[in-house]
C-alpha positions, 0 to 999 in steps of 0.5 A: 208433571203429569206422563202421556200415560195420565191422559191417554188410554193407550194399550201396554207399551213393550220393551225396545227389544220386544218391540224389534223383535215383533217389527222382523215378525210382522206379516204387514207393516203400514207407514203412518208417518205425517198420517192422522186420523182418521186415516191410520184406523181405516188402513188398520180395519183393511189390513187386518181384513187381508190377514189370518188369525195370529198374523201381526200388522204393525203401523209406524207413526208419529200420531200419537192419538193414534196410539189410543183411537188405532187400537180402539178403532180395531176393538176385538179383531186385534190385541194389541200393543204399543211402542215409543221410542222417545224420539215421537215415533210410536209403532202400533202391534196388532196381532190379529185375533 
């Protein structure tokens, strides 16, 4: 049976404990929960703008083509990383470059 990971082109996925270290790090955190797209990708372009280079924006959803179209919507202003808790909430590190 195939995993979400054959069908999508997510960026790497981190450890539950990574991940929460990462959420008490954030400089901005965005609720996306009940968002699609292409809301979440245009609220990401806007928070990153009011960032510095190294800040982490992080956006919380239950989006998953979020997951993928966030991260590729943000090309190279932002590495990122993803987190699924297995439970359909998924949260999206962008670390600003």
């Amino acid at each position: 049976m195939p995993s979400i990971d054959d069908v999508t082109d997510a960026p790497d996925e981190l450890s539950d404990d990574r991940a929460d270290e990462l959420l008490e790090e954030a400089d901005l955190v965005q609720d996306m929960m009940g968002e699609v797209c292409p809301y979440p990708q245009v609220e990401a372009k806007k928070g990153l703008q009011q960032l510095e280079s190294g800040d982490l924006l992080v956006q919380e959803t239950d989006h998953v083509p979020c997951t993928e179209n966030v991260p590729k919507a943000v090309g190279d202003d932002a590495e990122a990383k993803v987190w699924r808790s297995g439970d359909a909430t998924y949260r999206i590190y962008l670390r600003k470059q």
